[in-house]
C-alpha positions in Angstrom: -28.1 -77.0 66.2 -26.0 -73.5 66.8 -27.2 -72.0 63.4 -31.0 -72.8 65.2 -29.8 -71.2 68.5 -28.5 -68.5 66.2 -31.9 -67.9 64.7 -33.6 -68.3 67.9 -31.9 -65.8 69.9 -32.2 -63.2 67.1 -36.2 -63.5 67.2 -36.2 -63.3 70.6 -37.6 -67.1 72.0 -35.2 -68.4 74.7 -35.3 -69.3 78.2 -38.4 -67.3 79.5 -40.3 -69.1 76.8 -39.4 -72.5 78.0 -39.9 -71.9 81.1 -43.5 -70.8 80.5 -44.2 -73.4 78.2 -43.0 -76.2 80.7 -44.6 -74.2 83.2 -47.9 -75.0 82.1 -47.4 -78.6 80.7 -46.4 -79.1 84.6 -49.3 -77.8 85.5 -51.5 -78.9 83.2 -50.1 -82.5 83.7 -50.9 -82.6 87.7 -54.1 -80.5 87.4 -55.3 -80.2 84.1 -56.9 -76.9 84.3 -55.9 -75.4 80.2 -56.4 -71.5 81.6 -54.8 -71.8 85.1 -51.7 -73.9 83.6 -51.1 -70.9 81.1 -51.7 -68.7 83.9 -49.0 -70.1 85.9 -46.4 -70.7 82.9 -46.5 -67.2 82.1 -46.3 -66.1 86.0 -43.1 -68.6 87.0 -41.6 -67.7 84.0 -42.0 -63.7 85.2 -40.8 -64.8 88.7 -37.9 -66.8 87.8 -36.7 -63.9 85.1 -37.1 -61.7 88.2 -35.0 -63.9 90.1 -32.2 -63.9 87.6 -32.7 -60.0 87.5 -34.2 -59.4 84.1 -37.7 -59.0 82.6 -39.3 -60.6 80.0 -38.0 -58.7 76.5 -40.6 -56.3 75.9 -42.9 -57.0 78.9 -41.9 -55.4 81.9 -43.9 -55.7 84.6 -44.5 -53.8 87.8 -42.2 -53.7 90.7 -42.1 -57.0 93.2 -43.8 -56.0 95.7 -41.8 -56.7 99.5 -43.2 -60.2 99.6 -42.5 -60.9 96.6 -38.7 -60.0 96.7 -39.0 -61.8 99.8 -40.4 -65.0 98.4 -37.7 -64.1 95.1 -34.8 -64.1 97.5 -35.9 -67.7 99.0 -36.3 -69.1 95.2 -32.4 -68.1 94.5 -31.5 -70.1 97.8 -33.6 -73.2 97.3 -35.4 -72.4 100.4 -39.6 -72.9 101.0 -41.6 -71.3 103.5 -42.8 -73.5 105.9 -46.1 -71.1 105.3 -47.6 -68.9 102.8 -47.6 -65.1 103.7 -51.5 -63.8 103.8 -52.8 -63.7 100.4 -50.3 -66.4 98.9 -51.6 -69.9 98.9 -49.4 -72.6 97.8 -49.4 -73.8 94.3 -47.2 -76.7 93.6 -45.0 -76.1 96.4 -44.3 -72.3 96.1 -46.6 -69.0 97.3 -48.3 -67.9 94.8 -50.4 -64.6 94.9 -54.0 -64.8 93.1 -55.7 -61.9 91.2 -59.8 -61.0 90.9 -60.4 -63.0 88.3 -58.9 -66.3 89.9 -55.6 -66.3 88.2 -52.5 -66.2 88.9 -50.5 -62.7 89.6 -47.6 -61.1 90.2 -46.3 -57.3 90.8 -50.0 -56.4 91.3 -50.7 -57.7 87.7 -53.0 -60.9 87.0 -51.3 -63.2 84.5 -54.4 -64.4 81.8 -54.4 -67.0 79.3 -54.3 -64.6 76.5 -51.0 -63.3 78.2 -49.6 -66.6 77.5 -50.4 -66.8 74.2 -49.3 -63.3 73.3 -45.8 -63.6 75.2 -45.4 -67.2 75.0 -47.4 -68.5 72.1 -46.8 -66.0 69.6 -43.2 -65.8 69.9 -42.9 -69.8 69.3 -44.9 -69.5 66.1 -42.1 -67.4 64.5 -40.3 -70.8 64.5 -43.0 -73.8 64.5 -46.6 -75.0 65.3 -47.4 -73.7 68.9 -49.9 -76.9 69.1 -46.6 -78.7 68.2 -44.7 -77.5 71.0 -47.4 -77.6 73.4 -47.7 -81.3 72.4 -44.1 -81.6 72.7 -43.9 -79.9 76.0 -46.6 -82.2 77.6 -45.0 -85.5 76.2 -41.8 -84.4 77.8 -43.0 -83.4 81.2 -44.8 -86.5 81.1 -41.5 -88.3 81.1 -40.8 -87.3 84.6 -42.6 -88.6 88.4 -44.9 -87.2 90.0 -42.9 -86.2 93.0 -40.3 -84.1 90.5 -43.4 -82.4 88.4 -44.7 -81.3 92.7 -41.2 -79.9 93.7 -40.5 -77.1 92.4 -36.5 -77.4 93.0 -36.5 -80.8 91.5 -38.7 -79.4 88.4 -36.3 -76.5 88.3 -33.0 -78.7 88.0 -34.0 -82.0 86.5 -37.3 -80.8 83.4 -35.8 -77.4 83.2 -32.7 -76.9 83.2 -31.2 -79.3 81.0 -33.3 -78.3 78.3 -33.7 -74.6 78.7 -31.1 -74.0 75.8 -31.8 -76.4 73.6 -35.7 -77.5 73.6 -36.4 -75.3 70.8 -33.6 -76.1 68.6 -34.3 -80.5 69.3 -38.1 -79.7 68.8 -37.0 -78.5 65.1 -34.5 -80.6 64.7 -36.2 -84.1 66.0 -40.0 -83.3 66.2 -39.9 -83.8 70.0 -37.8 -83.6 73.2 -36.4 -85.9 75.1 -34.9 -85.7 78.5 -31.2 -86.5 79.2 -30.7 -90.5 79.7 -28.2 -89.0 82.3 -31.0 -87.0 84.1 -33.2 -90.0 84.5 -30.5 -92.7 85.1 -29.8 -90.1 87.9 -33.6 -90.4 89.5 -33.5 -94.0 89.0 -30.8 -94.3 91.2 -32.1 -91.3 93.6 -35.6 -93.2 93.8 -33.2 -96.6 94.9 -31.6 -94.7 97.8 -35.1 -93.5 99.3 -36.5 -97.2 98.7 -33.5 -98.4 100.2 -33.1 -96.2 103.3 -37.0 -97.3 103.5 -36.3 -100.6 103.8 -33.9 -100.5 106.2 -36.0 -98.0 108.3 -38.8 -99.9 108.3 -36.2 -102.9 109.4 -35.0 -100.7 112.1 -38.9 -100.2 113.1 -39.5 -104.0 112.9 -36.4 -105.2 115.0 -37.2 -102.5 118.0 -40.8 -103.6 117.6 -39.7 -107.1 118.7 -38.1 -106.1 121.5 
C-alpha cells in the first residue's frame, strides 16, 4: 500500500483527483447527466483545493471572484446560505455559478467535460483503466443514502474523506473500494437516532392530539 502511495504522489494523482472523480459519480448517481457530472467533479474539486489554499498542480485557475471567497469561506466553516447569491443556483446543496454553455464555472472559467478528462482522466490512466475507476467510483458512491450523496457536508466527511488517501492505492490493490465498515456502522446508528427521535415526536404529537 505505501510503495502505491509512493508512486502515486510522484505522478501527481492524489486528493484533487478523488475528489473530482467522486464528484461526478455523486452527481451522476442523483442526476445522471455524464457531461454535467464531469462538469461538477472537476469544479468541486477546484473549489475545495481553493478552500485548502492550493490549485490544482498545473492548472491554475483565475482568481475567486468576491463571492466566491465568500461562498469558500462558508465551505471551511460547514456553513450554507440560506440563499444563493444572484447568478448561483443551488446544486446539490451548495451555490454554484453556471457558464454560457450550461456548465458549471468557477473564477470566470466554465469547467467542460473534456476538462475532466484532461485533469482528471488522464492523470488516473498513468496508473489504471479510467473506465475502471469510474466504475469503481460509481459502485462506491452507490454504497451510501441518498440523504449523504445531497449534503454536501455529509458527502464531504463520510464518501470523501475516508478514502481520499487511499482510493487509488485499494482500487489497485483490490479492484474496487469499499467504504469503512466503521463509516457505515456509524450512519446506521445516525439513521436510528432520527427514526427514534421520530417516533417519539410523533408520540409527543399523538398524546397532545388527545388532549
Amino acid at each position: 500500500m505505501e510503495s502505491i502511495k509512493k508512486k502515486l504522489k510522484a505522478i501527481g494523482v492524489g486528493r484533487f483527483q478523488v475528489m473530482a472523480l467522486l464528484q461526478a459519480a455523486r452527481y451522476y448517481v442523483l442526476k445522471g447527466d455524464l457531461g454535467k457530472a464531469k462538469s461538477f467533479g472537476l469544479n468541486r474539486a477546484i473549489f475545495y483545493a481553493w478552500a485548502k489554499y492550493y490549485g490544482p498542480a498545473r492548472n491554475p485557475v483565475a482568481r475567486l471572484s468576491r463571492v466566491e471567497e465568500i461562498l469558500r469561506r462558508q465551505a471551511l466553516r460547514g456553513l450554507k446560505s440560506s440563499k444563493c447569491p444572484e447568478d448561483y443556483i443551488d446544486v446539490l446543496g451548495e451555490c454554484i455559478k453556471t457558464g454560457p454553455r450550461g456548465y458549471y464555472s468557477i473564477g470566470e472559467q466554465e469547467q467542460l467535460p473534456i476538462d475532466f478528462d484532461h485533469q482528471v482522466l488522464r492523470k488516473i490512466k498513468l496508473i489504471t483503466d479510467p473506465g475502471k475507476a469510474w466504475e469503481a467510483a460509481i459502485e462506491y458512491v452507490s454504497r451510501f443514502p441518498k440523504r449523504v450523496l445531497e449534503n454536501p457536508s455529509l458527502f464531504y466527511k463520510y464518501v470523501y474523506e475516508p478514502v481520499r488517501d487511499t482510493f487509488f492505492a485499494e482500487l489497485i490493490l483490490r479492484g474496487r473500494v469499499e467504504p469503512p465498515r466503521e463509516v457505515l456502522e456509524r450512519l446506521e446508528s445516525l439513521d436510528k437516532m432520527v427514526e427514534e427521535s421520530r417516533r417519539k415526536q410523533k408520540s409527543i404529537t399523538d398524546f397532545f392530539g388527545r388532549a
